[in-house]
C-alpha positions in Angstrom: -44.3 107.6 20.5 -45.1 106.8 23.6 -46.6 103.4 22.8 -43.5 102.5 20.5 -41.5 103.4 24.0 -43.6 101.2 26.0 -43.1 98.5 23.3 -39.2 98.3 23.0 -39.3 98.3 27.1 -41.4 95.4 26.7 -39.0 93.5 24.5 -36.2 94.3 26.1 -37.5 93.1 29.4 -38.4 90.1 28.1 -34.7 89.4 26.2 -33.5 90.0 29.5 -35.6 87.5 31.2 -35.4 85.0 28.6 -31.5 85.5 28.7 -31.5 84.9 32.6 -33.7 81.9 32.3 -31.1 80.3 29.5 -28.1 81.2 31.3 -30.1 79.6 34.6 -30.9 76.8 32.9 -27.2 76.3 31.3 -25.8 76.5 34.6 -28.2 73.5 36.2 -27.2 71.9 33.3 -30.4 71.1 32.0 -28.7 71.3 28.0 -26.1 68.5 29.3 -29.5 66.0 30.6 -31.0 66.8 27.4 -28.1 65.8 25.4 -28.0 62.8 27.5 -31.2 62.0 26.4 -31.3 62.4 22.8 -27.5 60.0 23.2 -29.7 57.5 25.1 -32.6 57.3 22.5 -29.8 56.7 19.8 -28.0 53.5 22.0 -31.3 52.5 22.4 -32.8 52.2 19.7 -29.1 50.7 18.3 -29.3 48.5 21.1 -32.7 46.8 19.9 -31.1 46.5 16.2 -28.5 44.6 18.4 -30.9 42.5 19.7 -32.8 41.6 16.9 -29.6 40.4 15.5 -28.7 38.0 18.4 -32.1 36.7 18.3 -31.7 36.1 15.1 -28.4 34.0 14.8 -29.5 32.1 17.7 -32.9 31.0 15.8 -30.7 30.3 13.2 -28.4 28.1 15.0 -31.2 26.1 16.4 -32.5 25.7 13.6 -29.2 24.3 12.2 -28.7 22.2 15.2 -32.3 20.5 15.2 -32.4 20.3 11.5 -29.1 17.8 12.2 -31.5 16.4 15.3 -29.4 17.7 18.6 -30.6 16.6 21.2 -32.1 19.7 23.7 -30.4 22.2 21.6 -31.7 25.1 23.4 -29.6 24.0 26.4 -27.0 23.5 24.9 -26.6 27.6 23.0 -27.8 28.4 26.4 -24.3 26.7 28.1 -22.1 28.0 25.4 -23.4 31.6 25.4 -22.5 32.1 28.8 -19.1 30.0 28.6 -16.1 31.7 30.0 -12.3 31.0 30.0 -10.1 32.6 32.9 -7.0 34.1 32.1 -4.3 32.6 34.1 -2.7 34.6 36.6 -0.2 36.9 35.1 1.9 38.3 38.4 4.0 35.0 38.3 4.7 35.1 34.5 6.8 31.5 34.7 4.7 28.8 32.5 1.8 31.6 31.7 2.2 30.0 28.0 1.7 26.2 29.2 -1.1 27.3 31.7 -2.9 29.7 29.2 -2.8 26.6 26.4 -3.8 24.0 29.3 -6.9 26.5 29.6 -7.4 26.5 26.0 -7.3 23.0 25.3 -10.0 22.2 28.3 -12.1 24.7 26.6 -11.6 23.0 23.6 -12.3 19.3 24.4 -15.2 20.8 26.2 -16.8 22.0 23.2 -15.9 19.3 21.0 -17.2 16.3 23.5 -20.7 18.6 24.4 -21.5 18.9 20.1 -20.8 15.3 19.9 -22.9 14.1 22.8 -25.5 17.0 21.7 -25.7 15.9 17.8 -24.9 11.9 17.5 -25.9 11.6 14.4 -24.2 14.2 12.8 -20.5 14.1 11.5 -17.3 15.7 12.1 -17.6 18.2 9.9 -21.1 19.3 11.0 -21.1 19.5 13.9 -18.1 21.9 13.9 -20.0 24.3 12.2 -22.7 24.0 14.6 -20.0 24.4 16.8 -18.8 27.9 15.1 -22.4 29.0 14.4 -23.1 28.7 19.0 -20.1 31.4 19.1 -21.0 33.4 16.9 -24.5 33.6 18.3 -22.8 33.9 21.9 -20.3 36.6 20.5 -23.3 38.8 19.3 -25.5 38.0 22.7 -22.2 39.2 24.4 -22.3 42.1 22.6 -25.4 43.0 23.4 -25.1 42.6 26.8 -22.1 44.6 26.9 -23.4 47.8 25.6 -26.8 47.5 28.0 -24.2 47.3 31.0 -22.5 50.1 29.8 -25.9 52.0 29.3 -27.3 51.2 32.2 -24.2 51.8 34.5 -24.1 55.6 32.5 -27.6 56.6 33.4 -27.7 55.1 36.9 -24.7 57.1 37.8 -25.9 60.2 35.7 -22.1 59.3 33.6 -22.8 61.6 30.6 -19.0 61.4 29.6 -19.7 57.2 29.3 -22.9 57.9 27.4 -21.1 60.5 24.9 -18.3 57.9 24.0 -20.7 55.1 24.2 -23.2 57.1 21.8 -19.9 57.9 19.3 -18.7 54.4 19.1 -22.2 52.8 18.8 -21.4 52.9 14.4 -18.9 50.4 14.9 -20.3 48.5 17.1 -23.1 48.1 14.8 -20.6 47.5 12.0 -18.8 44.6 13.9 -22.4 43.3 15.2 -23.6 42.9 11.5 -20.1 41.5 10.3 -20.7 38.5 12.8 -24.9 38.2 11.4 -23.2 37.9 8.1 -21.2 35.6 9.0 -23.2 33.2 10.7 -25.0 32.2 7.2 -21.2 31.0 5.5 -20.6 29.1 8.3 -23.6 27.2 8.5 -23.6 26.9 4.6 -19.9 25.6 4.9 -18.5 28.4 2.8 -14.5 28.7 2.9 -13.8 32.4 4.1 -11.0 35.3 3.8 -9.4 33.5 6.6 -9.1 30.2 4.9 -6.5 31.9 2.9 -3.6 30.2 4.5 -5.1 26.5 4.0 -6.1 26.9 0.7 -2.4 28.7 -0.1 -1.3 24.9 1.8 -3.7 22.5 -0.5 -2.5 24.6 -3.4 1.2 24.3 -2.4 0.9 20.2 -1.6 -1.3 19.8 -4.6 -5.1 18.4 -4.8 -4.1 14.6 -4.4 -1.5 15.1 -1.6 -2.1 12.7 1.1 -3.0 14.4 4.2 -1.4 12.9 7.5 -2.8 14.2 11.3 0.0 15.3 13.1 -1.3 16.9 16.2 -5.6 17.5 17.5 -7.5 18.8 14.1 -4.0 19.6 12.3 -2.7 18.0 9.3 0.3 17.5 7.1 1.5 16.7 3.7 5.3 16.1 1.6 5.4 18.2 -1.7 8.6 19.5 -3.7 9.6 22.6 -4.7 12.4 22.6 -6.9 13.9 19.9 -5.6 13.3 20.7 -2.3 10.9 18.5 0.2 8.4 20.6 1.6 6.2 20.1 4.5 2.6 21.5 4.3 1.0 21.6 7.5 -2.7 23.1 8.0 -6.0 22.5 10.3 -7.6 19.4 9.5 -11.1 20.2 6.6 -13.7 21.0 5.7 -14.8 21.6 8.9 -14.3 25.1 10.9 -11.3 24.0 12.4 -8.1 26.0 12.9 -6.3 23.5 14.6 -2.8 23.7 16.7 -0.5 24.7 13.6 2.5 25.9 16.0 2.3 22.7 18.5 2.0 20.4 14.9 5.2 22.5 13.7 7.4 21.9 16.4 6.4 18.0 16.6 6.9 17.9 13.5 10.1 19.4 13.2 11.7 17.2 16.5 10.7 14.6 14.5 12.4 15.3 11.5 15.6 16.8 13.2 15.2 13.0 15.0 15.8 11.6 12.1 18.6 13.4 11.0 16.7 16.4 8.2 16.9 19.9 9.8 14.6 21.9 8.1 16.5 25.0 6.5 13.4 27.5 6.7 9.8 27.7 8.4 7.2 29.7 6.1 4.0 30.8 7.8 0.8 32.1 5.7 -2.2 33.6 7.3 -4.7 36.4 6.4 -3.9 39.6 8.0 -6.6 42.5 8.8 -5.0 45.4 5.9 -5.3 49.5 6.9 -8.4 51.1 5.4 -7.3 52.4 1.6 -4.7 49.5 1.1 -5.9 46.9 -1.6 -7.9 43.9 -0.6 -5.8 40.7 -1.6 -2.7 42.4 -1.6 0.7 40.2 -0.5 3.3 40.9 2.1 5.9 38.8 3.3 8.5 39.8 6.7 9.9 38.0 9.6 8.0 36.1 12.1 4.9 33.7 13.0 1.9 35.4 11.0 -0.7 33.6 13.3 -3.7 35.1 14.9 -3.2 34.0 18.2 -3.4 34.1 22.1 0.2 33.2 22.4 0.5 29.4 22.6 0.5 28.5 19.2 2.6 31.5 18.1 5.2 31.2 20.5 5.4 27.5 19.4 6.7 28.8 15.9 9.4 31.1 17.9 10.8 28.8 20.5 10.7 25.7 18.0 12.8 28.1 15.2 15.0 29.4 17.9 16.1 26.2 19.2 17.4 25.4 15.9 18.2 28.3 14.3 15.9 28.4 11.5 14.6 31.4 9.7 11.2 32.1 10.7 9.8 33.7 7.5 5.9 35.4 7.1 3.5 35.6 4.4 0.2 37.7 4.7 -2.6 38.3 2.6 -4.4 41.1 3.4 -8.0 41.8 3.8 -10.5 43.8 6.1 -12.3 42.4 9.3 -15.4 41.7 7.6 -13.9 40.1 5.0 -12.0 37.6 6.9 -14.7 36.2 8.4 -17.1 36.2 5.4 -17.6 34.0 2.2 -14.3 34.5 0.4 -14.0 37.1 -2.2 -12.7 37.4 -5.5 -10.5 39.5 -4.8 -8.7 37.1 -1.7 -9.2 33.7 -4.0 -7.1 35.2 -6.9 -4.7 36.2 -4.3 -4.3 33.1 -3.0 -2.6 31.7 -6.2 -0.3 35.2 -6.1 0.6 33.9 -2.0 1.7 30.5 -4.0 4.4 31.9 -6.2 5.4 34.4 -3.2 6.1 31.4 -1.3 8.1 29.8 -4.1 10.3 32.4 -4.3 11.1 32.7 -1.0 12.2 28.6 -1.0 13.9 28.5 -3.9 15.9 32.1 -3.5 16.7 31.0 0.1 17.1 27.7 0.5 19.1 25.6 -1.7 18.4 22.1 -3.6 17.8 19.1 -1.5 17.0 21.4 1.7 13.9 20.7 3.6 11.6 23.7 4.4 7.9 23.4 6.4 5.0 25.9 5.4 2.0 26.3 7.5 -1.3 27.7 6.1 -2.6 29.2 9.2 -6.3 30.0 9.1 -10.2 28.5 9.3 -10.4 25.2 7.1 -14.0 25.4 6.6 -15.1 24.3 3.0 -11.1 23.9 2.3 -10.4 19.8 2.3 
């Protein structure tokens, strides 16, 4: 008995000491560093997977870029990738829109005149997927670098709040990281994607022999009837990655027009749009507006240019997810392409009349669309 005695005093010491220590212990917060540490080995090893990825799409654009003998191509991804544009100042609002698109431009012509000093030899249409291929491969090296500051800055200052939400959003960071690796492989290949959508919806709508006309930088238009209305198909210029200045080519276009005396009676635009998760890849929309991805310039072209004349400013979407706007087009988006068609049709003919003159846009990436 007594030994049994001595025994339970024992335990119960000892479940008193171990319950101090823990309670000691979760007051220093030693279960918060710990935590920290198994978030930090997660980023980490996310982080390299990262890595690996930005390696990899900047071997591959090399590649590309020597393959079409650039000239000091590693120089050249090494400019791009740490390329910035400034954001003009926004406490004096007045001309933000013609600052912001001066700024874009610049960037623009930069790009354009470095590929074609870089790659001589190479044509338009190549080098502007070299072009696309160097973003892509900065976007990802961006990304990486990113979520090392962030990673860094957490442990330095011992942050374990900016580790937690760092560690919780790491999924979709890997998510986006490997939509872009994907990505890179269309555009080098010259593949149309979901976001060439709108174009193709255009060539479609002007027809396969329409003769294409440059309007404006990389933009392009064409004259096609619908029910005996004269339509105007404008788009980016292909079958090179080019999106072109659709809203700056639609107002040109439409001074020129009301020049000559033909006000158009209704502005269509038709771009891809990123759809909610559970709604239908492919599925059409139409609403009010300038459906145009966009930093403002181009889609405040569409506004002020249909406000000034009063002419309905009409949208059609097709919807898809991230990934798949940015990736080889799918089935599912290529048959709605032909469904975008007749949506359009039906909005000219049941609101317009005959002889009326209407512009469509088909807002989007042009690479692989002619």
């Amino acid at each position: 008995m007594v030994a049994a005695s001595n025994l339970a005093d024992w335990i119960s010491a000892i479940s008193q000491l171990l319950f101090l220590l823990i309670f000691v212990l979760l007051f220093l917060g030693v279960n918060q560093r710990f935590q920290v540490y198994v978030w930090s080995r997660d980023i980490k090893a996310k982080l390299t997977l990262i890595d690996s990825m930005a390696v990899e799409a900047r071997k591959k654009t090399l590649d590309f870029m020597n393959k079409n003998k650039a000239r000091d191509a590693k120089k050249l991804l090494d400019r791009i990738t740490d390329f910035f544009v400034i954001s003009p100042v926004q406490l004096e609002p007045t001309d933000i829109i013609r600052r912001l698109q001066h700024l874009l431009d610049v960037r623009r012509r930069r790009f354009k005149e470095e590929f074609e000093k870089a790659m001589p030899e190479a044509d338009e249409y190549t080098r502007s997927r070299a072009e696309t291929a160097s973003e892509i491969a900065a976007a990802l090296t961006f990304i990486y670098k990113y979520v090392r500051h962030l990673l860094i800055m957490g442990e330095k200052t011992k942050n374990w709040i900016l580790i937690m939400q760092l560690q919780l959003i790491m999924p979709q960071i890997i998510k986006i990281a490997d939509m872009y690796r994907k990505a890179l492989d269309d555009f080098i290949m010259g593949t149309p994607i979901g976001d060439s959508a709108g174009p193709m919806v255009a060539v479609r709508l002007a027809g396969f022999d329409a003769e294409w006309k440059e309007i404006d930088e990389d933009t392009v238009y064409a004259v096609s009837e619908v029910e005996n209305r004269k339509v105007y198909v404008i788009k980016a210029k292909g079958p090179g990655s080019n999106v072109g200045k659709p809203g700056v080519a639609t107002a040109k276009l439409i001074e020129e027009l009301v020049k000559n005396g033909e006000k158009p009676s209704l502005i269509i635009t038709v771009d891809a749009a990123l759809k909610l998760e559970g709604e239908e890849t492919g599925s059409i929309a139409d609403g009010v507006g300038a459906a145009i991805g966009d930093p403002g310039p181009e889609k405040i072209s569409f506004e002020r240019i249909a406000a000034h004349y009063n002419i309905p400013l009409r949208a059609v979407i097709v919807k898809m997810g991230m990934e798949e706007a940015i990736q080889a087009i799918k089935k599912e988006i290529a048959d709605a392409v032909d469904k975008a068609v007749d949506r359009v049709k039906e909005i000219i003919t049941g609101e317009t009349k005959e002889g009326d003159s209407v512009v469509v846009i088909g807002v989007g990436n042009t690479i692989g669309v002619m």
